[in-house]
N, C-alpha and C positions, 0 to 999 in steps of 0.2 A: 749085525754089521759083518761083511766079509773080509776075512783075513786080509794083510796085506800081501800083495804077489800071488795073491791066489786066483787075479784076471788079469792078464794085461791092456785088454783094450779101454781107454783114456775115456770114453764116455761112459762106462761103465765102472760107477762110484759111486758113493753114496754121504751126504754132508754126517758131518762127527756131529752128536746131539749137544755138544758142549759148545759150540761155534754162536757168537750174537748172530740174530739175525740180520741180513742187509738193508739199508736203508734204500727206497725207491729213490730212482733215478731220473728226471724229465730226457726224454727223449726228443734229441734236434734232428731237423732234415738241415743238411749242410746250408741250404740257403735261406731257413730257416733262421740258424743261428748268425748267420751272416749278415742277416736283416736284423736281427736284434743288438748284434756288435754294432751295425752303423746307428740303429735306433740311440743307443747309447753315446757314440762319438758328435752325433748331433743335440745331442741334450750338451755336450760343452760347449755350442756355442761357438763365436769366433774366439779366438785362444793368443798370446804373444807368447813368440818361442826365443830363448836367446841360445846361439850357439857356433860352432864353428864351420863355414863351408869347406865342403869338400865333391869331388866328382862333380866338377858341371858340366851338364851335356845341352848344346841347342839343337835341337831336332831340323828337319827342311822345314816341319808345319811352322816354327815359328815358338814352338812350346820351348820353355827351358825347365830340365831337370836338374835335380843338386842334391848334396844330404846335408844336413845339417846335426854336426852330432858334438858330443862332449866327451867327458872318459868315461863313462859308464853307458852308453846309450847312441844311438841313432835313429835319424827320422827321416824318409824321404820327402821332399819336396818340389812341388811344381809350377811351376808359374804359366799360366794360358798364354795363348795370343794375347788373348785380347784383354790380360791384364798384364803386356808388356810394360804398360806408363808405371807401374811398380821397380823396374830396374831403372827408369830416366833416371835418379838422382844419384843413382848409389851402382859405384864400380863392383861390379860382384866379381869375386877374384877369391883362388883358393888362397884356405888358409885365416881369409877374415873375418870377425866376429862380427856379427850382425845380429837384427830382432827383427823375426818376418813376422806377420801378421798372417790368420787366415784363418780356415775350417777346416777340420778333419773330416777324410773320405776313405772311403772302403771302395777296393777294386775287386769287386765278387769274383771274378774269375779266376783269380791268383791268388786270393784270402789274404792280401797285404792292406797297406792302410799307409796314404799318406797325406800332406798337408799340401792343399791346397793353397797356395798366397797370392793375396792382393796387396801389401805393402814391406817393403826392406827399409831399414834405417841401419844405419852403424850403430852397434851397442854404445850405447850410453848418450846417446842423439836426445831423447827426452830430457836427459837432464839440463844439456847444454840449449834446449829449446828453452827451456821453465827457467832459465840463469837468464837467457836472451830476452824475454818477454819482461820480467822482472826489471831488469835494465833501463829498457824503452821506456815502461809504464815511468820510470823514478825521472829521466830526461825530460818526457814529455810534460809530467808535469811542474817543470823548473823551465820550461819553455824555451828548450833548447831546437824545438824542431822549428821555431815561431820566424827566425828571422831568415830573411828573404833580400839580400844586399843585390842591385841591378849590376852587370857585368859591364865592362867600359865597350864601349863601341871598336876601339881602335887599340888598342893596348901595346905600349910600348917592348914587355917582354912579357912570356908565357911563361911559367912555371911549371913543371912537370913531375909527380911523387912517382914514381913507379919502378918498377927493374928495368936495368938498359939492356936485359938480355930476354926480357919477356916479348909477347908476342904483342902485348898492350902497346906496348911503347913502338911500335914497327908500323902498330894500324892507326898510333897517333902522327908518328911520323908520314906514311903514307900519304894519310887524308890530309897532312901540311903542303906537302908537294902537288897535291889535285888542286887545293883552295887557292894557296899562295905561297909558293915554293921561295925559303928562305927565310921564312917568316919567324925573328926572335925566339927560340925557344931553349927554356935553359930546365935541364936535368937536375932532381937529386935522386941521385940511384939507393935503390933501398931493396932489402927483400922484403917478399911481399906473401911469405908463407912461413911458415915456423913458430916455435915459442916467444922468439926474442924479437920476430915482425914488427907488434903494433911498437914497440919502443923506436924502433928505428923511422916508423914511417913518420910516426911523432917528429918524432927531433927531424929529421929532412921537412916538413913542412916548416918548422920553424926556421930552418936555416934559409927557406927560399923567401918567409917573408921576412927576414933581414936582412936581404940582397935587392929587395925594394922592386921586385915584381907587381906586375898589375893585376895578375889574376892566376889561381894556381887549382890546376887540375890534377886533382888525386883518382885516378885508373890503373886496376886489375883487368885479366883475363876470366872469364869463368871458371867454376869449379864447385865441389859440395861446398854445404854448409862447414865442413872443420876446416878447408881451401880459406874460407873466407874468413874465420872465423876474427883475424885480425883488426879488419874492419869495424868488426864488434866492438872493442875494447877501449877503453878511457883514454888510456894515451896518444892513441888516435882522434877522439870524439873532441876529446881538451884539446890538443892543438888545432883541431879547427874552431873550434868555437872562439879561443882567443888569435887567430889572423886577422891581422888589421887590412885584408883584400878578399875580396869575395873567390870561394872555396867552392870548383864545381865538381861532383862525387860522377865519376863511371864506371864503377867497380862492377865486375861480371856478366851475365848477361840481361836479356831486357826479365825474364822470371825472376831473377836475383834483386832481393831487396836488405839492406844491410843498412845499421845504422850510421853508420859515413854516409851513406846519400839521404838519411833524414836530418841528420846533423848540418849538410853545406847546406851555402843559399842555392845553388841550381845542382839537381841531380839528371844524371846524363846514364840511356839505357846503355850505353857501350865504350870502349873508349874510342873505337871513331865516333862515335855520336859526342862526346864530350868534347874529342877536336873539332867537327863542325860547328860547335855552340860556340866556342872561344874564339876559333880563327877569323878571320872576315875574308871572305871571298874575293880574292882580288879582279874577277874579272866585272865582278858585281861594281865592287868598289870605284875602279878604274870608269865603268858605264857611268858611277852615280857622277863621278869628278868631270867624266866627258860634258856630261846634260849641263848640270854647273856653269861648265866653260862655257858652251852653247847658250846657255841662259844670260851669262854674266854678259857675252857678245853682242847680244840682240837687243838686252837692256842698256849698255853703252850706243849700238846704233842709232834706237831710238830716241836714246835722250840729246847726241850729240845733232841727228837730222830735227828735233823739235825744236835745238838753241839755233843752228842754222837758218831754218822759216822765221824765227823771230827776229834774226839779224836782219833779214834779208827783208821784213816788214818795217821795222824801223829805218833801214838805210831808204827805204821807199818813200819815209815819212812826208807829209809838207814841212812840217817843223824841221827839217835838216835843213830842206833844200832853199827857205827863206825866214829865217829866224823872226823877221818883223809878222808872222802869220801868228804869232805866239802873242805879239805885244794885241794885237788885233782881236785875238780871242778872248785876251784878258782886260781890254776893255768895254767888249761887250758884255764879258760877266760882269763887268764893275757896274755899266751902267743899269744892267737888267737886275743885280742886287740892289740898285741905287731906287730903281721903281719898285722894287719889292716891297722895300723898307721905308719910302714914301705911304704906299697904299697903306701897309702895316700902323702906319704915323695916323693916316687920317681915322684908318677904321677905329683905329682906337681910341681917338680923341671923340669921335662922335658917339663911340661906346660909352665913356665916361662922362659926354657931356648929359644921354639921357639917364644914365645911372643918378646922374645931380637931380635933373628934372623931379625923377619919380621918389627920389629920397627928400625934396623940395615937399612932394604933395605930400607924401606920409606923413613931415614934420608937421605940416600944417592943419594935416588931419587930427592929429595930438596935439595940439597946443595945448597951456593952461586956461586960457579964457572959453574957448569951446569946449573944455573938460570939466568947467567950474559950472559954466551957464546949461552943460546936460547935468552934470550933479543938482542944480539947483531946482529944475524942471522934474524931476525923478525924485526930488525930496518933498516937493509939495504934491506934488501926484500920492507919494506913499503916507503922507501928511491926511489928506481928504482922505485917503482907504483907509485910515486907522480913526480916526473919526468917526467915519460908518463902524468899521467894525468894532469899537468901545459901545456907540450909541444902543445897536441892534442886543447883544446881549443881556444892557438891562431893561432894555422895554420886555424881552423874555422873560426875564427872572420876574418882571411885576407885574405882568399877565399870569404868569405861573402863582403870584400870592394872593391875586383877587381871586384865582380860581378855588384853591387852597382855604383862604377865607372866607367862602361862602359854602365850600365842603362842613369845615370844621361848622358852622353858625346854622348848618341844618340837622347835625347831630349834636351839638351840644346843649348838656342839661337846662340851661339856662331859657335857650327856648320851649324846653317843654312846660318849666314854673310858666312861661308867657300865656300859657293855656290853662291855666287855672290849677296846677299841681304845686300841691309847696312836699317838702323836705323837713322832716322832725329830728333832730339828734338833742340829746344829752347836752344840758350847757356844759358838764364836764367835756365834752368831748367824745369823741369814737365814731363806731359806724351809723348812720341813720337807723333809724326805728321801724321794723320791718312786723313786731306784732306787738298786739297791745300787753301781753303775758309778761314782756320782757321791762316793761313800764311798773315800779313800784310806785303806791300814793305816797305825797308830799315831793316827788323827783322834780327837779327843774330843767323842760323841756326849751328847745331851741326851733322856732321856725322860720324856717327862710322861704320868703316870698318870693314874685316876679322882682315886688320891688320891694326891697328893705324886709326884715324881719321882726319875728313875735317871741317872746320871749311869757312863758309860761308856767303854772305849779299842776299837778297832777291831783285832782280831789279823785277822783274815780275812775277804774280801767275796767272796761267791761271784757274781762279775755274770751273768748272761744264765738260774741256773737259778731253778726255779719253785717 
């Protein structure tokens, strides 16, 4: 090892044996590693950032830039053209705290890195959405959204919830003046943003239905979701559900959905749209009144030119102009009822006299004596058939025993004794004697003849000859 100071030039040195050795080191190409930064920033994915804006810049292309940072940190952000519909809902204005949504990107060229966004919401928006929805879900099903009261045609006085210093109430008034200028309308002035909002807009609704209005329109002008968020809240929801006159909601604009206009019976996308729904058009109205009248005219012309023709036929009558034409008429009906009612006399009496006639012959076709004298004729007719039919079956039955008896007299034993065979039994009795084996000497035998029998003693049997 060479002393030290004993070179001075700085590549010439040599490592102390005592030093660890160094660990290898992966070697990047700048955009190497720059590729592997964004490879990484995209493996997170879309991301939610919550934090404070600051520096916003709009470009001519239309791009907006911003930072978004905390105390410890900063992040740039950008929003495209062409995901402007990202700032519609939401004022982006330095200083306020917001959660943008998006993807992180790497600008190789400048080795910086920032977020990409497609959506802004005011910090703590989510929560107030997930309270919002929870709300609705608990209304809807108590069937608060259900009722649907029709609006009166003509309404004596309008009701009005809104600010008398807002722009709502100027586009309500407005459209009163285009429809029908002067047309009843009565204010309760309330604010229509703040903490202490939905209380007041409450209590005004109640005060206008106890001033006995016809119909009452609760309209706002647009604005975000926390603008609105009054609308939202019970004290507002409960006062309209308990008005005893139908509640029409125009809160915001026609995107803006709040539950004031699911709660009224008619919900209105604006609040001129809510004036044109309540007011009635007087030029309309005025046209329906004209027709009306024109109708009403034309129906009295008619009817009074239809009484005049009939005047005007009657005073023509004959009957006016010589009252004996009446007496004249009404004797001709008398006498042409008089022949009516003759004919009707005769038809009928000769109806009735043949109804006697043919109820004459029936009687007589029934009589008793023609009833007694066919029963009498009919009893000896069935008299002679029962005669034959008694007679006939016994000449059968004794044709049947002569037959029978000359069957039995060609098989019977008696004819065969007739031919010389007689019949030997036992004077004791039993069956006839069929060998002589069965015959002891001194037995006393029985024989029967054709005619009369022989009575016998046994001196000798000759068994077995023939």
């Amino acid at each position: 090892m060479k002393k030290s100071g004993a070179n001075t030039d700085p590549f010439d040195w040599e490592p102390k044996e005592d030093l660890p050795p160094q660990p290898s080191v992966r070697l990047f190409q700048v955009s190497e590693l720059t590729r592997a930064i964004k490879t990484q920033l995209d493996d997170l994915g879309r991301v939610a950032v919550e934090g404070e804006v600051t520096r916003i810049t709009t470009a001519a292309s239309g791009h907006t830039y911003f930072d978004l940072k905390d105390i410890d940190a900063k992040i740039a952000c950008t929003v495209w053209r062409s995901a402007a519909g990202a700032l519609a809902r939401v004022q982006l204005k330095e200083g306020a705290q917001v959660v943008v949504h998006g993807k992180l990107d790497v600008y190789a060229p400048r080795g910086t890195y920032s977020l990409n966004v497609t959506k802004i919401e005011i910090a703590g928006l989510g929560a107030l959405l997930a309270k919002l929805e929870e709300l609705k879900t608990k209304l809807e099903l108590a069937g608060w959204f259900d009722r649907h009261r029709a609006l009166p045609t003509l309404p004596r006085v309008i009701g009005v919830v809104t600010s008398r210093d807002g722009a709502a109430f100027q586009d309500f008034l407005r459209t009163r003046s285009m429809r029908w200028p002067g047309y009843p309308v009565r204010l309760a002035h309330t604010s229509v943003q703040g903490a202490s909002a939905a209380k007041e807009i409450g209590a005004a609704i109640a005060r206008l239905d106890a001033s006995r209005v016809d119909v009452i329109v609760v309209c706002r002008g647009g604005g975000s979701l926390e603008d609105l968020w009054a609308f939202n809240e019970l004290p507002v929801l409960e006062a309209i559900r308990a008005c005893s006159v139908p509640v029409v909601s125009g809160v915001g604009h026609e995107t803006d959905t709040t539950l004031c206009d699911l709660v009224a019976d008619v919900r209105a996308h604006t609040p001129t749209d809510a004036a044109q729904t309540v007011i009635p058009e007087r030029a309309a109205f005025v046209d329906r009144l004209e027709r009306a009248r024109n109708d009403l005219g034309r129906s009295i012309d008619s009817v009074l030119l239809a009484r005049t023709h009939r005047l005007e036929r009657i005073a023509a009558s004959s009957h006016l102009k010589d009252p004996r034409t009446i007496l004249a008429r009404r004797d001709e009906h008398v006498r042409a009822l008089a022949r009516t009612l003759k004919g009707l006399v005769s038809s009928r009496t000769s109806a009735a006299a043949s109804r006697l006639e043919r109820a004459a012959a029936k009687l007589a076709r029934q009589s008793p004596a023609l009833t007694l004298s066919r029963a009498s004729a009919r009893v000896e007719a069935l008299t002679e058939r029962l005669r034959h039919a008694a007679k006939r079956p016994l000449e059968l039955r004794v044709r049947r025993l002569e037959l029978a008896e000359r069957s039995l007299a060609g098989v019977s034993p008696l004819a065969v004794l007739s031919r010389g065979y007689s019949i030997t039994s036992r004077s004791s009795g039993g069956p006839p004697i069929r060998d002589a084996a069965d015959v002891a000497t001194g037995a006393v035998l029985v024989t029967r003849l054709a005619h009369g029998s022989v009575t016998s003693k046994v001196e000798r049997s000759d068994a077995g000859s023939e």
